[in-house]
Every structure is written in C-alpha cells, then in structure tokens.
MIDOSE-1310 file (N, C-alpha, C; in nm, 2 decimals, decimal comma, always signed):
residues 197
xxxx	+0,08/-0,12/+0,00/+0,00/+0,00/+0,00/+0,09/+0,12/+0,00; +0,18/+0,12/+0,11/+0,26/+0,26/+0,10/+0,32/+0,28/-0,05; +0,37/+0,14/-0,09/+0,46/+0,13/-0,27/+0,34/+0,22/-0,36; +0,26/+0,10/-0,37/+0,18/+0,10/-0,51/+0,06/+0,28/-0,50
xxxx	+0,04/+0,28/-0,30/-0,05/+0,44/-0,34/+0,00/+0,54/-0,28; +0,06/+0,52/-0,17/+0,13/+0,64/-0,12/+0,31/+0,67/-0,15; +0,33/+0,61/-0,24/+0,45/+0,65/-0,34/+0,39/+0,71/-0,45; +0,28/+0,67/-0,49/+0,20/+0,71/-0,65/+0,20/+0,62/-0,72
xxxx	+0,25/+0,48/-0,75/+0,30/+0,38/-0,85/+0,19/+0,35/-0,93; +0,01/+0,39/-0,86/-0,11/+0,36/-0,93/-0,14/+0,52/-0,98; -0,06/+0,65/-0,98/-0,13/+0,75/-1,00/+0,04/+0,80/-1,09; +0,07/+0,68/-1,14/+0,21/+0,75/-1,27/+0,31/+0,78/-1,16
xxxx	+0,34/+0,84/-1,00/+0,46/+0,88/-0,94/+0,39/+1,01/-0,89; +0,29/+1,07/-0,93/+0,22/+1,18/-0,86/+0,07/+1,19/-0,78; +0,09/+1,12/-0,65/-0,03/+1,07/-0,55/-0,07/+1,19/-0,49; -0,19/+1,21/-0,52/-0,28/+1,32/-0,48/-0,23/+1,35/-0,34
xxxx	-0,25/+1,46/-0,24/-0,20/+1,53/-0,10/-0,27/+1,41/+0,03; -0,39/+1,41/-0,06/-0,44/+1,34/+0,08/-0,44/+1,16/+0,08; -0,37/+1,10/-0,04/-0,32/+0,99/-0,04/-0,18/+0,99/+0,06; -0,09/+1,09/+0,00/+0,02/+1,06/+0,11/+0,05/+1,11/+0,22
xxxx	-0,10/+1,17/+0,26/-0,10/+1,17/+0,41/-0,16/+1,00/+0,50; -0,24/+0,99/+0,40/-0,29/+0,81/+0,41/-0,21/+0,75/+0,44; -0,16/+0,69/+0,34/-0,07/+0,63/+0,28/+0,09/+0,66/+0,25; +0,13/+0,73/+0,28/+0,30/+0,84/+0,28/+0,40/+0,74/+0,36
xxxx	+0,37/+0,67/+0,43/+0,44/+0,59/+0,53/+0,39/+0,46/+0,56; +0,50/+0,33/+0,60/+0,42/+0,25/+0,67/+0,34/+0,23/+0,77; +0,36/+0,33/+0,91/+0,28/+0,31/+0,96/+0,14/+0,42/+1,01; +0,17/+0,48/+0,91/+0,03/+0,57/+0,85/-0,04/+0,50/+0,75
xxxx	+0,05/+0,39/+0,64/-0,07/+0,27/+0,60/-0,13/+0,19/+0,67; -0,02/+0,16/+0,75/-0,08/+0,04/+0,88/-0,21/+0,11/+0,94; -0,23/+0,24/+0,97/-0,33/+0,29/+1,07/-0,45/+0,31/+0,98; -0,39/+0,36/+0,88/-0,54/+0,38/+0,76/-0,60/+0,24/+0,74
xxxx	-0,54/+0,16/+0,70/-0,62/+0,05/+0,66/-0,64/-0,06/+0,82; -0,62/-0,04/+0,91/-0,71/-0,03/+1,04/-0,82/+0,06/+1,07; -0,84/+0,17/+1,00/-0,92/+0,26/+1,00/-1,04/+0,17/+0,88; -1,02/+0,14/+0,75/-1,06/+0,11/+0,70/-1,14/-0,06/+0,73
xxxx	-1,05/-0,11/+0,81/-1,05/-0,27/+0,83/-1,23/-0,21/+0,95; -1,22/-0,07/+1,05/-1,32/-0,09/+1,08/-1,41/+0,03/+1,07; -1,42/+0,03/+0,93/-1,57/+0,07/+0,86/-1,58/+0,19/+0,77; -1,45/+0,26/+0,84/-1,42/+0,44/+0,81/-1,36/+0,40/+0,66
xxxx	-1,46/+0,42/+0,59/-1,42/+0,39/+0,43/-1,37/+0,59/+0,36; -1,37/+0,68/+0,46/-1,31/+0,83/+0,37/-1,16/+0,82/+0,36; -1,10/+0,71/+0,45/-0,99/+0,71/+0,38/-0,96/+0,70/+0,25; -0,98/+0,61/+0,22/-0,97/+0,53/+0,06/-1,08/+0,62/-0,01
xxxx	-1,13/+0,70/-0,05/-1,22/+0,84/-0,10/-1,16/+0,85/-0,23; -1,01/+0,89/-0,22/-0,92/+0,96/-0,26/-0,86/+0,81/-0,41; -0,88/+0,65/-0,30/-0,81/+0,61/-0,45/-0,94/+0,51/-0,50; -1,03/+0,53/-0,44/-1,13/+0,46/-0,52/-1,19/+0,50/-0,67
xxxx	-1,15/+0,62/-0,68/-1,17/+0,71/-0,82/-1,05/+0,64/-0,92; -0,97/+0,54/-0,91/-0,89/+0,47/-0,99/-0,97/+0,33/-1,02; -0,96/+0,27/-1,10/-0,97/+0,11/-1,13/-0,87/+0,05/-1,07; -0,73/+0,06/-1,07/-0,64/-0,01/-0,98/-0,65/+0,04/-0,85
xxxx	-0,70/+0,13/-0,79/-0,74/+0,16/-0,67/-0,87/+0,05/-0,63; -0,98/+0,09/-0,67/-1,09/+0,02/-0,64/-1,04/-0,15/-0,64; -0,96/-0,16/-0,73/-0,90/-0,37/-0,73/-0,83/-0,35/-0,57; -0,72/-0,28/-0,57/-0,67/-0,27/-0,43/-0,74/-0,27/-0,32
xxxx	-0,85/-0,19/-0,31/-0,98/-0,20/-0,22/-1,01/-0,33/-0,20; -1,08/-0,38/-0,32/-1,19/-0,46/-0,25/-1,08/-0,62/-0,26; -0,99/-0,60/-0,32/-0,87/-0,67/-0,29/-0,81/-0,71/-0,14; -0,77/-0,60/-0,06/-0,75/-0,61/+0,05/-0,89/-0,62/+0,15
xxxx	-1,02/-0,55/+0,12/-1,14/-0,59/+0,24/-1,16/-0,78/+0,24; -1,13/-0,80/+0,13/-1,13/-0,94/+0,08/-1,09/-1,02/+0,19; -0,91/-0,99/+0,16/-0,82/-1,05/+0,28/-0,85/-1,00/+0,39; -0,89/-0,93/+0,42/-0,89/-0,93/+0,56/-1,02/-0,93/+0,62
xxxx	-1,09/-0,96/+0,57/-1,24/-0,99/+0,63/-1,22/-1,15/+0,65; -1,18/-1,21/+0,53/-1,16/-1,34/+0,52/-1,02/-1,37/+0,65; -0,92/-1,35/+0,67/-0,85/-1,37/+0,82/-0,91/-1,31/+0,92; -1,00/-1,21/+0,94/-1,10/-1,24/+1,04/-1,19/-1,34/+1,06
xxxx	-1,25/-1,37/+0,98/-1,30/-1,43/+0,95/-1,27/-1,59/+1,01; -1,17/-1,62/+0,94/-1,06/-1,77/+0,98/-1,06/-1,77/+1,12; -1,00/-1,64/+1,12/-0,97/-1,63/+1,31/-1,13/-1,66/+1,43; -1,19/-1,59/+1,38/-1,36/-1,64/+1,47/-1,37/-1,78/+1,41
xxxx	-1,36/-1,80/+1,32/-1,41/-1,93/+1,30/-1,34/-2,03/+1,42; -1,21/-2,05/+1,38/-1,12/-2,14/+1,47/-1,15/-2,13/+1,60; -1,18/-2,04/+1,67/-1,19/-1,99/+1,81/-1,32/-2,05/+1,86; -1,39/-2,01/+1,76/-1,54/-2,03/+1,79/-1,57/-2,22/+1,82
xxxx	-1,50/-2,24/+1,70/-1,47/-2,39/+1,64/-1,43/-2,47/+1,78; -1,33/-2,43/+1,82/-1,20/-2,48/+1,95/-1,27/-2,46/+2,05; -1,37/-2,36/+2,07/-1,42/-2,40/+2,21/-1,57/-2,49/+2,16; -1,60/-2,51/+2,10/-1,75/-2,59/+2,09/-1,70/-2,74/+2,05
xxxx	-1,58/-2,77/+2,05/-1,50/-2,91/+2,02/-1,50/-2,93/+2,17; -1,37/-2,80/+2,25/-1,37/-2,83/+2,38/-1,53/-2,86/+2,45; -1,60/-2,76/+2,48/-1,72/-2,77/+2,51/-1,81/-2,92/+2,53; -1,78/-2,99/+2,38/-1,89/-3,09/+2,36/-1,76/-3,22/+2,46
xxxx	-1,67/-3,20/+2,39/-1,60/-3,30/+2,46/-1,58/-3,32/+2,61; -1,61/-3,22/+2,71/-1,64/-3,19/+2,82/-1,78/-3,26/+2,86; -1,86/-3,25/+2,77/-2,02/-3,29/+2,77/-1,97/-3,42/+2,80; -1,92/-3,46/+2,68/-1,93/-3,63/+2,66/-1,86/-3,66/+2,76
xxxx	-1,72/-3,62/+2,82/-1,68/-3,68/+2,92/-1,76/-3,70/+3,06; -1,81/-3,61/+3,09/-1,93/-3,58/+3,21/-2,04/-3,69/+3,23; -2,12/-3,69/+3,08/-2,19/-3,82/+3,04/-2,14/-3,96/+3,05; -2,03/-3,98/+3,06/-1,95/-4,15/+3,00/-1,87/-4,17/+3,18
xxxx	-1,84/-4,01/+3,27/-1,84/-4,05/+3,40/-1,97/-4,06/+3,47; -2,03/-4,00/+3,46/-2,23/-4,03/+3,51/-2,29/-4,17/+3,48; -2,21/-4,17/+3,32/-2,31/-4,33/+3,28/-2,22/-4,45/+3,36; -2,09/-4,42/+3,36/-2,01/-4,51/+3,47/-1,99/-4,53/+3,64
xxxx	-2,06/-4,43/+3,72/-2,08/-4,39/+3,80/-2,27/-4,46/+3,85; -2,35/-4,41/+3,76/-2,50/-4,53/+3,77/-2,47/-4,64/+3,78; -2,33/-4,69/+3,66/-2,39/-4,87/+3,63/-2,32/-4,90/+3,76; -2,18/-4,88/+3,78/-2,12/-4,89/+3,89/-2,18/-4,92/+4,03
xxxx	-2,26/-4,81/+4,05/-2,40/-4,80/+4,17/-2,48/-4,95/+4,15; -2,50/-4,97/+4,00/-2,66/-5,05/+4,04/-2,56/-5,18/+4,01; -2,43/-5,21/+4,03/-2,36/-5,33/+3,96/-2,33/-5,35/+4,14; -2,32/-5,24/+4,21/-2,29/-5,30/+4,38/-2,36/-5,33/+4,44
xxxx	-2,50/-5,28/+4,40/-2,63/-5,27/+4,46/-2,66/-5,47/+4,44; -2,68/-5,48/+4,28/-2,68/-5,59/+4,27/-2,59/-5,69/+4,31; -2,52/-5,68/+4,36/-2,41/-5,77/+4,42/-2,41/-5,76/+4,54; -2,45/-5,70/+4,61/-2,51/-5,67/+4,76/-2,61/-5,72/+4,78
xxxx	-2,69/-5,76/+4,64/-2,83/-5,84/+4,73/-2,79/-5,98/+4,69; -2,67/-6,04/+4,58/-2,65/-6,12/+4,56/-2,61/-6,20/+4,66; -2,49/-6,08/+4,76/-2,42/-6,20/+4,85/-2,51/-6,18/+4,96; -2,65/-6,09/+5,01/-2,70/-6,15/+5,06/-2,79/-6,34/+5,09
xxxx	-2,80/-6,33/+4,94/-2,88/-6,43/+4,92/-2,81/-6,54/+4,95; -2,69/-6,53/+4,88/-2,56/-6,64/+4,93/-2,54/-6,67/+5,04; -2,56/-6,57/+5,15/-2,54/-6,55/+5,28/-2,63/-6,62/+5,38; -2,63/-6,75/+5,38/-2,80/-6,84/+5,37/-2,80/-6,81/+5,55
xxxx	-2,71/-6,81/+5,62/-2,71/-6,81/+5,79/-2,68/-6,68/+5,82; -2,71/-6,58/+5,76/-2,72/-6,44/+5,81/-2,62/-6,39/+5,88; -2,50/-6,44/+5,85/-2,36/-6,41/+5,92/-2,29/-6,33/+5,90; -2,32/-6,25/+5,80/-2,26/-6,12/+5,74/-2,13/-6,14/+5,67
xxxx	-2,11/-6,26/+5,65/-2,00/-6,32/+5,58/-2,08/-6,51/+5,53; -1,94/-6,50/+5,40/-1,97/-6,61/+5,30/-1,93/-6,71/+5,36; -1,94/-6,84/+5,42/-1,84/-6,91/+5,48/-1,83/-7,00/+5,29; -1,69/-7,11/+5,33/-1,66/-7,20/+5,19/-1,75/-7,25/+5,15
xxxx	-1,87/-7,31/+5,24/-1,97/-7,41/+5,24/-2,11/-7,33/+5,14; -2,16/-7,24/+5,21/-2,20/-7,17/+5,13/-2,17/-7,13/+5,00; -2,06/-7,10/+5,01/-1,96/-7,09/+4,83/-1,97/-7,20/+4,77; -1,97/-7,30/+4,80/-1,99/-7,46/+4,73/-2,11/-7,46/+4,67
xxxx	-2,20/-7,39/+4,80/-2,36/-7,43/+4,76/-2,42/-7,33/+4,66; -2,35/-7,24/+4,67/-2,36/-7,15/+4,55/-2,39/-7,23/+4,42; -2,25/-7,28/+4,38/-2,25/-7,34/+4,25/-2,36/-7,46/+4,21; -2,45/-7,48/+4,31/-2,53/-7,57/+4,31/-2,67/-7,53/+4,20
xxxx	-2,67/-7,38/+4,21/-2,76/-7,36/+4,17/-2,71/-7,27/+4,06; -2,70/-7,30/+3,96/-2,67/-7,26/+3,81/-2,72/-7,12/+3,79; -2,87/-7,06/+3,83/-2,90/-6,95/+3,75/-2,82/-6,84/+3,88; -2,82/-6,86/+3,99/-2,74/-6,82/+4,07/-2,61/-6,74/+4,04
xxxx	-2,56/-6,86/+3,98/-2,37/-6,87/+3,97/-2,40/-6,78/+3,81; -2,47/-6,78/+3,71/-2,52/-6,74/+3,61/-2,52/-6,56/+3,61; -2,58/-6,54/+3,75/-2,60/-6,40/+3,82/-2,49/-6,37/+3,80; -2,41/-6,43/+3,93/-2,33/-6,35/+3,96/-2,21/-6,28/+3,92
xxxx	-2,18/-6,46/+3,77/-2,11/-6,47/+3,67/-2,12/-6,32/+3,58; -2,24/-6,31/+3,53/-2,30/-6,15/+3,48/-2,28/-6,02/+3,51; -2,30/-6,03/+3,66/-2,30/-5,91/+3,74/-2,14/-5,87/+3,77; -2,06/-5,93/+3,80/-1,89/-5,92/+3,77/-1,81/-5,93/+3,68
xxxx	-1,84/-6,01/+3,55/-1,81/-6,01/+3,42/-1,69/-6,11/+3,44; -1,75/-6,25/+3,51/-1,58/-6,33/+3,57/-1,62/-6,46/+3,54; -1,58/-6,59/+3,50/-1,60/-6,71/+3,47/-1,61/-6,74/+3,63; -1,64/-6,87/+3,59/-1,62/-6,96/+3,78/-1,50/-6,98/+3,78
xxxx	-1,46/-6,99/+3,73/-1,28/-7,02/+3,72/-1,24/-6,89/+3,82; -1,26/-6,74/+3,76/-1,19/-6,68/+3,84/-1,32/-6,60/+3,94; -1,44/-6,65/+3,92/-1,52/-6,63/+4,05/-1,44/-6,74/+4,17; -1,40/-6,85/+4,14/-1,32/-6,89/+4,28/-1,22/-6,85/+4,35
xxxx	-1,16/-6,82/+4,26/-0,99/-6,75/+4,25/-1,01/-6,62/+4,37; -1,13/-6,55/+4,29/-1,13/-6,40/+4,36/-1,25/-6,44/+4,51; -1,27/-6,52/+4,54/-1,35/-6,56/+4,67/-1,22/-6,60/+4,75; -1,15/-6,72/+4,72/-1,05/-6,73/+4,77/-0,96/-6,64/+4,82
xxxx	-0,90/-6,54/+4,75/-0,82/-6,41/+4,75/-0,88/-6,33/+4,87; -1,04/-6,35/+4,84/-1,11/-6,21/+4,95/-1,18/-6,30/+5,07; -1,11/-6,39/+5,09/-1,18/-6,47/+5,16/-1,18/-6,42/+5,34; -1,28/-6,43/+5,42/-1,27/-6,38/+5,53/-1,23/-6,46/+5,62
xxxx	-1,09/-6,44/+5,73/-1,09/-6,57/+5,84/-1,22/-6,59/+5,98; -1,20/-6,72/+6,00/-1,30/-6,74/+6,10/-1,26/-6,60/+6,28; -1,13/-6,58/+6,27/-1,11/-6,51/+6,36/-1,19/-6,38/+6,37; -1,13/-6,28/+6,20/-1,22/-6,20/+6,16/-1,36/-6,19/+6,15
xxxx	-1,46/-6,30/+6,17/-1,59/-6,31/+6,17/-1,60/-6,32/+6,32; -1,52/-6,32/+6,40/-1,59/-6,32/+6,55/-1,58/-6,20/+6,58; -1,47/-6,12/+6,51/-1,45/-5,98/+6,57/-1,58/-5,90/+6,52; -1,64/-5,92/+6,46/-1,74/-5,90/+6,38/-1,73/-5,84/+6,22
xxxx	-1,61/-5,84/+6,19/-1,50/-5,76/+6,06/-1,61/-5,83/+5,93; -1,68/-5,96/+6,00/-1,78/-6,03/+5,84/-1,84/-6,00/+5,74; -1,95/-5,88/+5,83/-2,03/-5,80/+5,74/-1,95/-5,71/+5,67; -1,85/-5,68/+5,71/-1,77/-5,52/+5,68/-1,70/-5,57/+5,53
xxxx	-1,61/-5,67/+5,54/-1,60/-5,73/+5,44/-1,66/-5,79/+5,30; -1,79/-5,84/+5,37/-1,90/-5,85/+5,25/-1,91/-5,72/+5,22; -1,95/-5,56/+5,20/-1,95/-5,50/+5,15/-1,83/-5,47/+5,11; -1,75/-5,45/+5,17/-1,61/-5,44/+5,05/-1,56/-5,52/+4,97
xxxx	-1,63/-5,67/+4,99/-1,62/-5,74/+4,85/-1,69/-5,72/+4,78; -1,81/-5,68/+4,77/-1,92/-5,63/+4,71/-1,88/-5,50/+4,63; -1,76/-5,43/+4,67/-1,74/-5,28/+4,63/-1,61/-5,36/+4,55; -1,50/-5,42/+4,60/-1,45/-5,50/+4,53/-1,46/-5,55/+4,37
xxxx	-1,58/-5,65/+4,38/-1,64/-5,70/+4,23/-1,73/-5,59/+4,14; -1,75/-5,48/+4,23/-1,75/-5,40/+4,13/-1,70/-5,33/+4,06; -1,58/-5,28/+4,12/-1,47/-5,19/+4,06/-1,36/-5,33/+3,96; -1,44/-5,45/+4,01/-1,35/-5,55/+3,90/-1,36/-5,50/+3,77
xxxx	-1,48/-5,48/+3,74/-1,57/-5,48/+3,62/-1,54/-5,35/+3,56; -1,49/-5,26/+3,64/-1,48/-5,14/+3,58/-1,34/-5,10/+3,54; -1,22/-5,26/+3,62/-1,11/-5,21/+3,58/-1,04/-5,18/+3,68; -1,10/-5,12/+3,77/-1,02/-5,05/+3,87/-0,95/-5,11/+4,01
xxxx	-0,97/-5,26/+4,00/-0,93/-5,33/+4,12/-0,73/-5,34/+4,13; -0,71/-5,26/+4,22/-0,55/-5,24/+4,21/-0,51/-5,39/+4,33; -0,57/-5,36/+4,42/-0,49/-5,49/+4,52/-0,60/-5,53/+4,61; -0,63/-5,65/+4,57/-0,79/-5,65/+4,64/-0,74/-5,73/+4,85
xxxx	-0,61/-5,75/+4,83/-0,60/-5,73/+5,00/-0,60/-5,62/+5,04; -0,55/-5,52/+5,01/-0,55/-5,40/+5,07/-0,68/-5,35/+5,11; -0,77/-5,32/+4,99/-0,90/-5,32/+5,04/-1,01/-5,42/+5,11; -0,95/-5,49/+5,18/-1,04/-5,58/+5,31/-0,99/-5,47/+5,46
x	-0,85/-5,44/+5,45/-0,76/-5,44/+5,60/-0,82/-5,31/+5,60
C-alpha cells in the first residue's frame, strides 16, 4: 500500500496530497487501513476514483475480512470441540458412576442371598452351595463379568478368616467385597488385599 498508493506507482509517481498523508508511510498505511479494516471507508475516498485503486480495495477488504474471519471461526470452532468434549466426558463418568452404583447394589443383594445363615459373611460351604444352583452362579457370573474359574480365585483371595468373623470384621468385608467386584468390572481393582484391611 505505501509502494503502489502512497508513493503514487497507481497514479504514474504523482499521488494526490491526501493519499500521502494516508498512505506516505508504513505506519500511516498500517493505521489507515485499520481505519478502513473498521468501517471508516473516507480514507480510501481519494483512490477509489482509480480502477487499480478500487481492485486494491476490495482486494484487500477481501483478505482481511476473510483472516478475520478464519480467526472467529477457529476460536469459535476450539471452544465448541472443547465444550462438547467436556459434555461427553461428564456423560461416559455419570453413565459409569449409575452402572457402577446399580452393579454393587446388585451384588449386595446377591451376597445376601448367598449369605444363607445371616452371618454377614460367606463361609466356603455356602460358596460350594452357591454353585449348586446354576441360575445363581449365572448372576453372579454377569453381574462381575468373571467365569467360575476366576469367581473362585477372587472368593478365595477375599476370603474372610473365622477369627475376623468373631470380631465382627464379616459384614464389613461382605461389603467391601461387594465394592470390590465391582470396581473388577470397571477395571479399577489395584490390590484387592489392601481393600479388606
């Protein structure tokens, strides 16, 4: 802009007084066409009366409406990407937080049922008699996401001693096995001794 209008290079080498007061300098171009970029079109008065003026014009509103443009877009773009993705994350811990709830809940009434002498703990015998009944073992198989293979494994592992069932530690443990097999399912079981003691 300073070359081609405020040197004259569009008006032969002789640019009107009030182009190279516009335009005379870089950063008298810089300010004009910030002036121009918001709305104050008397700058450019002076070279709109050319055909290479007018291309210059609507040449530059062009570009720079258009990188404004780019720029809201992106911005606008980047937070409604962030935005939704925040959604979804919120939703997928909520929907994992319900099933979680109703996967302890159900396993809480499971080892009640198991729990045939009301002891607040599973004794072995009981665990035997479990497998006796298929749609049972079927449950519970479902409700943990574990074969019998390693439904034994993990009874064994969390198994409660007879000492601990006098202290009364029985019931305490049935729920934290219960909270146990469900954080199996979710992945999150780091050391299932730790969480008895």
């Amino acid at each position: 802009w300073t070359s081609l209008v405020g040197k004259g290079l569009i008006y032969g080498g002789n640019p009107p007084e009030e182009v190279v007061n516009a335009f005379g300098s870089v950063s008298r171009s810089l300010f004009s066409l910030f002036q121009v970029m918001n709305g104050d079109s008397q700058v450019v008065k002076s070279i709109t009366n050319t055909g290479i003026g007018q291309l210059l014009f609507v040449g530059f509103m062009i570009l720079a409406n258009w990188a404004l443009l780019a720029i809201l877009t992106s911005v606008v773009s980047d937070n409604m990407i962030s935005a939704s993705q925040r959604a979804r994350e919120e939703d997928i811990e909520h929907e994992n937080q319900l099933n979680h709830s109703r996967r302890e809940a159900r396993l809480n009434a499971l080892f009640k049922e198991i729990d045939t002498d009301h002891s607040g703990a599973i004794t072995e015998e009981e665990w035997k008699a479990l497998f006796n009944d298929r749609g049972l073992v079927h449950e519970l198989s479902d409700a943990t996401s574990l074969c019998e293979k390693d439904l034994h494994e993990v009874f064994h592992c969390l198994s409660v001693s007879v000492r601990q069932r006098r202290e009364g530690k029985g019931f305490q443990a049935m729920h934290q096995r219960a909270s146990v097999f469900g954080r199996l399912q979710d992945g999150r079981l780091q050391d299932s001794e730790s969480n008895l003691m």
